[in-house]
MMTF fields as JSON, N, C-alpha, C and O atoms, coordinates in Angstrom:
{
  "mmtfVersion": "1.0.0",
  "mmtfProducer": "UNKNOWN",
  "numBonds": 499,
  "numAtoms": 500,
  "numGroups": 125,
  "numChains": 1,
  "numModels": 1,
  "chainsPerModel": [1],
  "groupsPerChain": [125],
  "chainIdList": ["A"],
  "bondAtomList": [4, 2, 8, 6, 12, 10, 16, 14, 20, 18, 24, 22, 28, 26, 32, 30, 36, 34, 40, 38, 44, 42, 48, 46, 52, 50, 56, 54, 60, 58, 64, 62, 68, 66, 72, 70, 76, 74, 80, 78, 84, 82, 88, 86, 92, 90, 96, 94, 100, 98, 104, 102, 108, 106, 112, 110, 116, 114, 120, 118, 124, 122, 128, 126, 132, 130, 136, 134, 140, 138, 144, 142, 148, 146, 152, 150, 156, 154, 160, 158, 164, 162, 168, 166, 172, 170, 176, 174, 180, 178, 184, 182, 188, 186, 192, 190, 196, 194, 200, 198, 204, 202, 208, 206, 212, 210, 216, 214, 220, 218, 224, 222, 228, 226, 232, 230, 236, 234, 240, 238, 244, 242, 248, 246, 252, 250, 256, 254, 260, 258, 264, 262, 268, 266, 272, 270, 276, 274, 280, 278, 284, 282, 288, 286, 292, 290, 296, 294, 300, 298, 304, 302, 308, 306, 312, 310, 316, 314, 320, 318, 324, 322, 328, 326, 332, 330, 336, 334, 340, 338, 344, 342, 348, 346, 352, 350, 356, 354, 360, 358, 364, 362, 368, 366, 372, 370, 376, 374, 380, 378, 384, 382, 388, 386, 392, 390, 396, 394, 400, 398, 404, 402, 408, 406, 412, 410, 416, 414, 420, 418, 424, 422, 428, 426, 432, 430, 436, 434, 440, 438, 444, 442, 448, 446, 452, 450, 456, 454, 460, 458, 464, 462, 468, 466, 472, 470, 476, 474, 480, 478, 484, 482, 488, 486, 492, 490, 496, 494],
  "bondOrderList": [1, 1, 1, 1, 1, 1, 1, 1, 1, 1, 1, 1, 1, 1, 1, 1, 1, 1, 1, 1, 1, 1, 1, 1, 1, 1, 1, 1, 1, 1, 1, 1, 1, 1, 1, 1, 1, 1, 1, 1, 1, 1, 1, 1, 1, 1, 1, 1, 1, 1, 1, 1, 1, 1, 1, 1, 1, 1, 1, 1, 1, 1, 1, 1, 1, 1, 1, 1, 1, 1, 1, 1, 1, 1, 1, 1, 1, 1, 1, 1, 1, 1, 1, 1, 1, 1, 1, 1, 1, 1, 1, 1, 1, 1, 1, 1, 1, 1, 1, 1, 1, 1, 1, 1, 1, 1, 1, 1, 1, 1, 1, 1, 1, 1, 1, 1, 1, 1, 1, 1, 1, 1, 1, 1],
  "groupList": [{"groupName": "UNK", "atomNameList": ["N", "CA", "C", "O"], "elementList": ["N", "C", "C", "O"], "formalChargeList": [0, 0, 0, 0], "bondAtomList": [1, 0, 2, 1, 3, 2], "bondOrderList": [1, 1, 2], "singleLetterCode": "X", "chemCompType": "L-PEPTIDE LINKING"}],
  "groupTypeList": [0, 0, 0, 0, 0, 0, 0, 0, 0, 0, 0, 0, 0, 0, 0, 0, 0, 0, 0, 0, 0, 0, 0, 0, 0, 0, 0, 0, 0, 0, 0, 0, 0, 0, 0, 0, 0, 0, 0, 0, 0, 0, 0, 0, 0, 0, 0, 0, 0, 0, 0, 0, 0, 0, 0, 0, 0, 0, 0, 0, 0, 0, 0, 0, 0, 0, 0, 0, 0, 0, 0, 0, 0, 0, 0, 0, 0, 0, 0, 0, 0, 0, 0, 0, 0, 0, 0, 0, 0, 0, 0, 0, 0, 0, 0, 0, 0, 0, 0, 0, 0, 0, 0, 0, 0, 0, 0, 0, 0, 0, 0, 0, 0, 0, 0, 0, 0, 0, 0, 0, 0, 0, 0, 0, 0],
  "groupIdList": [1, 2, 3, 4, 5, 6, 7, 8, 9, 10, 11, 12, 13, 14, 15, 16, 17, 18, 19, 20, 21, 22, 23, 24, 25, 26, 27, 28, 29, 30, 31, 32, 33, 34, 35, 36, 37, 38, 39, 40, 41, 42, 43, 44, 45, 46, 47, 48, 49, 50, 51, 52, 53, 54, 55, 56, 57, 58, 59, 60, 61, 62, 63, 64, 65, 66, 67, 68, 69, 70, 71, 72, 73, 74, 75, 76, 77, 78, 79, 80, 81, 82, 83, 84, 85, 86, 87, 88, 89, 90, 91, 92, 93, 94, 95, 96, 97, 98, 99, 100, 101, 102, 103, 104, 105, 106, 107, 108, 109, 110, 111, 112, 113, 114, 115, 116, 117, 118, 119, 120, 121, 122, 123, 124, 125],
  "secStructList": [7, 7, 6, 2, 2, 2, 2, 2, 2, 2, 2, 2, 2, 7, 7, 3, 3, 6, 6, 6, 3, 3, 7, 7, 2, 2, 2, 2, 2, 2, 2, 2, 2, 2, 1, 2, 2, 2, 2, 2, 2, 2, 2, 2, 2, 4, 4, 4, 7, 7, 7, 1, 2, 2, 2, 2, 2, 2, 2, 2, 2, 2, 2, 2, 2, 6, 1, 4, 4, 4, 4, 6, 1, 7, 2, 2, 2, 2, 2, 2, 6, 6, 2, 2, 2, 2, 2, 6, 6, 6, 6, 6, 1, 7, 7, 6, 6, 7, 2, 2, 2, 2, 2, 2, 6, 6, 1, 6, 2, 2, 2, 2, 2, 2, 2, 2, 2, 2, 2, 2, 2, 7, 6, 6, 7],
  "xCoordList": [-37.844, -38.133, -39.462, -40.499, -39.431, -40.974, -41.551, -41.299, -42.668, -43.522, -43.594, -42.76, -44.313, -44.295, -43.4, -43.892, -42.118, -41.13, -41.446, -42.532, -41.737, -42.164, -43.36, -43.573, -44.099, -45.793, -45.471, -46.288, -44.866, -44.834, -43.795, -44.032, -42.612, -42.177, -43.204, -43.246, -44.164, -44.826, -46.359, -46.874, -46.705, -47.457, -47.321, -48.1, -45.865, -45.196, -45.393, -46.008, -45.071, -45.054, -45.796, -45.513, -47.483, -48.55, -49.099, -50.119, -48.806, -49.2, -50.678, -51.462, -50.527, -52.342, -52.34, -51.298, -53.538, -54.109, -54.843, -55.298, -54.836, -55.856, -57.199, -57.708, -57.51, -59.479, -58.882, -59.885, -58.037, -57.879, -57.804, -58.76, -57.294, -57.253, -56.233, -55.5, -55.817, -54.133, -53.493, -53.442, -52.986, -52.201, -52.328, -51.277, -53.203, -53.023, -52.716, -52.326, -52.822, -52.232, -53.259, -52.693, -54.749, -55.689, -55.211, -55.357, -54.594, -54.485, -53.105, -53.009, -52.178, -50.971, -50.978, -50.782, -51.204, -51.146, -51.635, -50.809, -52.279, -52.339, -51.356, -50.597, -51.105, -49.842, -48.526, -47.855, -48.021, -46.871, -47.143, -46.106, -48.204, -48.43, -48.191, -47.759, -48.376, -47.873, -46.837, -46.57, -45.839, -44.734, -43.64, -42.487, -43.912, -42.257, -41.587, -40.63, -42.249, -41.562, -40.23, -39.13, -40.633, -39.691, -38.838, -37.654, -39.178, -38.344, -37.017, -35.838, -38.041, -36.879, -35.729, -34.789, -35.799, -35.045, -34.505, -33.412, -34.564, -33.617, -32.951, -31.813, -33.571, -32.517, -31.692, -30.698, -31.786, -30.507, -29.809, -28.704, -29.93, -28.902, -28.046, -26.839, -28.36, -27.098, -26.22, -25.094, -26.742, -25.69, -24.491, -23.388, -24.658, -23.555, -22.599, -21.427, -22.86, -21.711, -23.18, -24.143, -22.983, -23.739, -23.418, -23.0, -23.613, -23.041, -24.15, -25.092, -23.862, -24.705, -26.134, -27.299, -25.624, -26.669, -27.807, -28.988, -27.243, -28.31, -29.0, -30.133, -28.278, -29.242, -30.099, -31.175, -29.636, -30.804, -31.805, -32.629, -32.179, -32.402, -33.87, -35.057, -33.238, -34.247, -35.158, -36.351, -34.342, -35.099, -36.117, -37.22, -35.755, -36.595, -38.136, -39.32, -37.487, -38.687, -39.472, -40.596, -38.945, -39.93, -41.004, -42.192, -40.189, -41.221, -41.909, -43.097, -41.437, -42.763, -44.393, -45.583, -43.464, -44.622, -45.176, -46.19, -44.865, -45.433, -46.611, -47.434, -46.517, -47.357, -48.847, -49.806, -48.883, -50.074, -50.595, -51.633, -50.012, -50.936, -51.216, -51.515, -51.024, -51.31, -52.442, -52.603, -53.539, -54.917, -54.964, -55.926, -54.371, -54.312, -53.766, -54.415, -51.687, -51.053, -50.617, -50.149, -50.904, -50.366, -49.109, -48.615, -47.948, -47.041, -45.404, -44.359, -45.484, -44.792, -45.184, -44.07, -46.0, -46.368, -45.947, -45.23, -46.24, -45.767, -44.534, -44.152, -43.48, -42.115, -41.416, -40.325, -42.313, -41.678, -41.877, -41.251, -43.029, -43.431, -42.775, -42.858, -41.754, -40.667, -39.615, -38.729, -39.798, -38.282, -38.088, -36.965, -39.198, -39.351, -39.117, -38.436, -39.667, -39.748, -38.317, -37.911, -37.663, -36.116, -35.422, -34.701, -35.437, -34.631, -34.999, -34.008, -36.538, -36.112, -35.994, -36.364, -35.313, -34.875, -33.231, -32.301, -33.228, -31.218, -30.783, -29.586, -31.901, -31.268, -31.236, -30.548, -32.045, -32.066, -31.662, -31.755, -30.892, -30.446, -28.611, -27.808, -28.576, -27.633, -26.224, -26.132, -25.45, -24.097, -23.723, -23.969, -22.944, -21.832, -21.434, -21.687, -20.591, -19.587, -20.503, -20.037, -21.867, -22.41, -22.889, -24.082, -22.485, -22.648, -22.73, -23.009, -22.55, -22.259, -23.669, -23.955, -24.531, -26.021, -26.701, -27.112, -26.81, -27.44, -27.5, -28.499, -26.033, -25.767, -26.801, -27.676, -26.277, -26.882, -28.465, -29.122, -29.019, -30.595, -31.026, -32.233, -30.483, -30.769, -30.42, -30.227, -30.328, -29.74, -30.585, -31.094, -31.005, -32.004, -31.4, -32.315, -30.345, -30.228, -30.808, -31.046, -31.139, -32.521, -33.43, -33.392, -34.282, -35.657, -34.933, -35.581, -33.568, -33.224, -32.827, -32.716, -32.489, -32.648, -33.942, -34.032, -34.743, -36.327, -36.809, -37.414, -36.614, -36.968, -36.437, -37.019, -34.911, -34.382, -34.785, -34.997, -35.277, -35.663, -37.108, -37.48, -38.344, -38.963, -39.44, -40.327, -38.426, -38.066, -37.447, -38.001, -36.353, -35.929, -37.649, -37.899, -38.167, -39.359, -40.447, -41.036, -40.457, -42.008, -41.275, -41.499, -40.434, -39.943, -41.054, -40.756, -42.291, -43.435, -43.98, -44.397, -43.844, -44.546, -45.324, -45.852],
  "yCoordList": [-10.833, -12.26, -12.498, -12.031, -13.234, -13.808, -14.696, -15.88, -14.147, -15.206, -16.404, -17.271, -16.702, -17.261, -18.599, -19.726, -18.35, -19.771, -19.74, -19.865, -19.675, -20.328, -21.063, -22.096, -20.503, -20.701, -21.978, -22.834, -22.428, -23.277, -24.503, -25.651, -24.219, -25.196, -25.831, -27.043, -24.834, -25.308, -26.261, -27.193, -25.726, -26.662, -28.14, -29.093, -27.93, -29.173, -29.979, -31.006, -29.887, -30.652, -31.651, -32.847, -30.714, -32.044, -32.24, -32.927, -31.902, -32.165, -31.727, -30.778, -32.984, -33.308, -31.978, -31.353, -31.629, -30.703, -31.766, -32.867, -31.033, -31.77, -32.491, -33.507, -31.499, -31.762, -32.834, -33.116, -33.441, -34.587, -33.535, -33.401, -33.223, -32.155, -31.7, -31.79, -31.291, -31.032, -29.699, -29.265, -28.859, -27.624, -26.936, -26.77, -26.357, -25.158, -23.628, -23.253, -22.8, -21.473, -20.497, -19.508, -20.483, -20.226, -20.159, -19.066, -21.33, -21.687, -20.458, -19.779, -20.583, -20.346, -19.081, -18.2, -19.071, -17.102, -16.013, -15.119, -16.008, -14.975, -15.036, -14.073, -16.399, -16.894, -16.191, -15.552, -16.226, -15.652, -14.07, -13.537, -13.095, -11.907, -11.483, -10.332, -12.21, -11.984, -12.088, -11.177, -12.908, -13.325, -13.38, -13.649, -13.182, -13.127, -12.928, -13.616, -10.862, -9.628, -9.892, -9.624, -10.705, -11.14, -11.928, -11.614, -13.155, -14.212, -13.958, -14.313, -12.987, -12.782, -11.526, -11.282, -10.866, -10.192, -11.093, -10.625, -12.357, -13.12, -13.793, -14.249, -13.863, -14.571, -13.433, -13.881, -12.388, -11.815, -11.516, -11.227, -11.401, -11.672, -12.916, -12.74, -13.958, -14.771, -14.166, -14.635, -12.918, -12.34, -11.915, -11.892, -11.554, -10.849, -12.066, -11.723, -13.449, -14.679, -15.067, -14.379, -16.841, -17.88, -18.235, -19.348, -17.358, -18.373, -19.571, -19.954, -20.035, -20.631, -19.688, -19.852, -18.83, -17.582, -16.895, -16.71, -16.616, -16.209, -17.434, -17.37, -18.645, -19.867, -20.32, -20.855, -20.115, -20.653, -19.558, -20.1, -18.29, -17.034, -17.278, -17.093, -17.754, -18.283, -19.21, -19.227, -20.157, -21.654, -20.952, -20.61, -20.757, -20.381, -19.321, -19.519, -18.233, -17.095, -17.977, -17.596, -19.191, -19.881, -20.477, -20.159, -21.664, -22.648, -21.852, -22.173, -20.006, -19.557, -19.134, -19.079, -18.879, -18.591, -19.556, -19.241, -20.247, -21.797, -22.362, -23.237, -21.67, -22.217, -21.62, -22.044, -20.714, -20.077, -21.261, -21.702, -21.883, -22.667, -24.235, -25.127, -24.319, -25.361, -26.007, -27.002, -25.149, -25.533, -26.288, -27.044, -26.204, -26.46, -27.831, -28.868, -27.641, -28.982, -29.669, -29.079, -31.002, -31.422, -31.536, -31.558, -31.665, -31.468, -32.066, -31.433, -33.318, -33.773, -33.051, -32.687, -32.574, -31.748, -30.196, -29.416, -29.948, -27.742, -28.357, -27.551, -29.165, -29.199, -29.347, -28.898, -30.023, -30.192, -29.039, -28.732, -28.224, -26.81, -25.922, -24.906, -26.007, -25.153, -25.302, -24.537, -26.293, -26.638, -26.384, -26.399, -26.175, -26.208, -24.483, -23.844, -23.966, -22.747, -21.976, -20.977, -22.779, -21.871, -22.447, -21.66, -23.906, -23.647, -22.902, -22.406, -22.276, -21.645, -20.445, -19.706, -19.717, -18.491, -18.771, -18.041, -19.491, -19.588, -20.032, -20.321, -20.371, -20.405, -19.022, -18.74, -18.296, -17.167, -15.971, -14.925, -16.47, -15.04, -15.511, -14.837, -16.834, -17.249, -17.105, -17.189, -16.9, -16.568, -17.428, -18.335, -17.673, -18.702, -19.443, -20.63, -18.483, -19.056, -20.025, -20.784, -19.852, -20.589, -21.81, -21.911, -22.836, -23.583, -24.94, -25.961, -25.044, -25.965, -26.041, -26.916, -24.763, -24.494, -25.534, -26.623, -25.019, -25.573, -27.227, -27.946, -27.606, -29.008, -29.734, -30.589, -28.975, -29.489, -29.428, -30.322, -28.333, -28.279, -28.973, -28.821, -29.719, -30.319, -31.849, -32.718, -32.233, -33.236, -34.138, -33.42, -35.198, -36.029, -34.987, -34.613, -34.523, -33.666, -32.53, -31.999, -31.964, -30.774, -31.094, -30.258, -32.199, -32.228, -31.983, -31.3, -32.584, -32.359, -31.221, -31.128, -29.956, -28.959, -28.434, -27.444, -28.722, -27.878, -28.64, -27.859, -29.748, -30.216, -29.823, -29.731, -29.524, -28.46, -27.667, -27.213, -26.727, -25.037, -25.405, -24.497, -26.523, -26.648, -26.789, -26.244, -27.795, -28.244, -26.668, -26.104, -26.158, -25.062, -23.533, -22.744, -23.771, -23.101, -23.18, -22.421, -24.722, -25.323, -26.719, -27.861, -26.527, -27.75, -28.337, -29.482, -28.172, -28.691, -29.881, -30.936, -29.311, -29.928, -29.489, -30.196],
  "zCoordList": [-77.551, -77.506, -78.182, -77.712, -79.301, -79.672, -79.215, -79.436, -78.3, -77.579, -78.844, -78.583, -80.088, -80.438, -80.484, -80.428, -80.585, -79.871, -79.16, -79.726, -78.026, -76.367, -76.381, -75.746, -77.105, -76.993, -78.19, -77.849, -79.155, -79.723, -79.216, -79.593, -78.329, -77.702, -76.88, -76.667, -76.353, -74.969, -75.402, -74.784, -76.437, -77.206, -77.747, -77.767, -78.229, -79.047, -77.82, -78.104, -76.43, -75.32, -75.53, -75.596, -75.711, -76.153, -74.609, -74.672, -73.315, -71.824, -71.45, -71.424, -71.198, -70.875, -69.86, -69.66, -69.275, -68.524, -67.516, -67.826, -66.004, -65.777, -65.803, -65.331, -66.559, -67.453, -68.49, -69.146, -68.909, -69.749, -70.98, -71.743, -71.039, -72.59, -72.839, -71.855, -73.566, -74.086, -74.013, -75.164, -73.18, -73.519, -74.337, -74.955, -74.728, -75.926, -75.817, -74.712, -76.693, -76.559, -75.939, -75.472, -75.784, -75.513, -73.971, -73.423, -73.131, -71.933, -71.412, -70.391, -72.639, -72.33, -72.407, -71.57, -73.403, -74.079, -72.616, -72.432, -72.079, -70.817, -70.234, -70.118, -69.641, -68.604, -69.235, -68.424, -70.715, -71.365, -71.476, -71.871, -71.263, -71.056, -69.802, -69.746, -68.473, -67.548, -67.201, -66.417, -67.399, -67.007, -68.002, -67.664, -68.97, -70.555, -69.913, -69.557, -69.245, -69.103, -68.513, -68.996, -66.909, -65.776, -66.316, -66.191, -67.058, -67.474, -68.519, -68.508, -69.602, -70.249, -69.659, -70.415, -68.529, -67.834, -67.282, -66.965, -66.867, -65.606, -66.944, -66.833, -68.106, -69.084, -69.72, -70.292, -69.773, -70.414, -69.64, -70.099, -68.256, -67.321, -67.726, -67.563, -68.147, -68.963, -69.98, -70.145, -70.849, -71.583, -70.803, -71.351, -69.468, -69.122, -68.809, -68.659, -68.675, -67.918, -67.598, -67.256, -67.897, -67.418, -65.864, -65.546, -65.073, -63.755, -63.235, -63.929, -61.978, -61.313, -60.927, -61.289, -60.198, -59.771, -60.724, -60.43, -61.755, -63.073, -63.563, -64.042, -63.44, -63.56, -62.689, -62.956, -61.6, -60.784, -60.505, -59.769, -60.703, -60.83, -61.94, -61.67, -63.234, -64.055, -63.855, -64.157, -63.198, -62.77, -61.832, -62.258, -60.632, -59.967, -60.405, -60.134, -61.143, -61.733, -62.727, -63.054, -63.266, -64.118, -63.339, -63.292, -62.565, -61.087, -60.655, -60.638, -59.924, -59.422, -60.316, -60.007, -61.688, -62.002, -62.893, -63.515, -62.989, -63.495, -62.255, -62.522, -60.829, -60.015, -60.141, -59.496, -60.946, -61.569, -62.088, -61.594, -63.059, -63.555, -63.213, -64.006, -61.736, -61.021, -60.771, -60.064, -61.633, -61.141, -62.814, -62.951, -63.611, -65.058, -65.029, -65.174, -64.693, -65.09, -63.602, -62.628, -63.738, -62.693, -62.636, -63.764, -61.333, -61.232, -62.077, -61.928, -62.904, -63.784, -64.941, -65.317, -65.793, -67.114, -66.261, -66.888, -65.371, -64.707, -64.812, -65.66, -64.669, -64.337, -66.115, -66.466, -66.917, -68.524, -69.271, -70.286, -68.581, -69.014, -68.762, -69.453, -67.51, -67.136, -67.794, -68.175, -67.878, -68.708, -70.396, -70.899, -71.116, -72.21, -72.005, -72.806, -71.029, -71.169, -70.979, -71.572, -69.933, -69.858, -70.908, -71.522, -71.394, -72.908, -73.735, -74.271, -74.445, -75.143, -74.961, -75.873, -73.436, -73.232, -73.148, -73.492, -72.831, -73.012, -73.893, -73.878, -75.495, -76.479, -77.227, -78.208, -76.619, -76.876, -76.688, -77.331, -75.075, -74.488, -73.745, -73.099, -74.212, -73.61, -74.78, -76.004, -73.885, -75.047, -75.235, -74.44, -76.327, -77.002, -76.059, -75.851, -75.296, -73.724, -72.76, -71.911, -73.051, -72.199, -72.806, -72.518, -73.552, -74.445, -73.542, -74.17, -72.358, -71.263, -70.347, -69.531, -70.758, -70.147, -71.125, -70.722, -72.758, -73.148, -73.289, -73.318, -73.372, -72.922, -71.72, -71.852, -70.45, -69.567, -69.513, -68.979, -70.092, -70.39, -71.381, -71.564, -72.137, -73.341, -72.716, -73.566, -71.347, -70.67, -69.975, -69.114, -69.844, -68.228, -67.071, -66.337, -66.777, -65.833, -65.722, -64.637, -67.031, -66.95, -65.761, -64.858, -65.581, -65.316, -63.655, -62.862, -63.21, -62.001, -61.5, -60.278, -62.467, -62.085, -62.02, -61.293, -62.445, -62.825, -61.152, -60.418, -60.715, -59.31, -58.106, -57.025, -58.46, -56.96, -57.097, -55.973, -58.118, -57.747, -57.361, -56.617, -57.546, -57.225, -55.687, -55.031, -55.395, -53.71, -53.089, -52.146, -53.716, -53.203, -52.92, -52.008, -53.908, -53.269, -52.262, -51.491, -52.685, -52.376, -51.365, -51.767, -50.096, -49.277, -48.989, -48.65, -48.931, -48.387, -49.071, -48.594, -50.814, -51.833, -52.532, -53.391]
}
């Protein structure tokens, strides 16, 4: 997987930071050294069959570790940052057959999955 697509989807975002300043790779680039490794393992688990389970598998390993950078984005920009981030692993690791993922991630229903795995972690808030 080339960090580089990720780190440039996640840029393109453009999401303010909390200091009023904009997302850059400086911010990101550690955060994608820690965590690719995991992510892109829960995404080629989509090579084998897109189920529900390997999807929400991703969702979730993204939200947790997207909570790293909670002191950075507030909670509407960490949730577009997740999402930018599992599309471009299931355009990458996701099969043909699963052509119904990228639909739905490419959807207003995206951001409602990126919020149940959120709620599914964090019931508190």
């Amino acid at each position: 997987m080339n960090q580089f697509t990720i780190l440039s989807a996640i840029v393109a975002l453009g999401a303010a930071t909390r200091s009023g300043t904009t997302l850059d790779a400086l911010t990101v680039q550690p955060w994608l050294d820690r965590h690719l490794p995991n992510l892109v393992s829960k995404a080629q688990a989509l090579r084998d069959g897109a189920t529900w389970t390997e999807v929400g598998a991703l969702l979730e390993a993204a939200v947790q570790a997207a909570q790293e950078l909670k002191p950075v984005l507030a909670g509407t920009a960490r949730a577009a940052f997740v999402l930018a981030v599992v599309q471009s692993l299931v355009r990458e690791f996701a099969p043909p057959s699963a052509q119904w993922l990228r639909l739905l991630l490419d959807s207003p229903c995206a951001a409602m999955l990126v919020e149940m795995a959120f709620r599914r972690l964090f019931p508190g808030g």
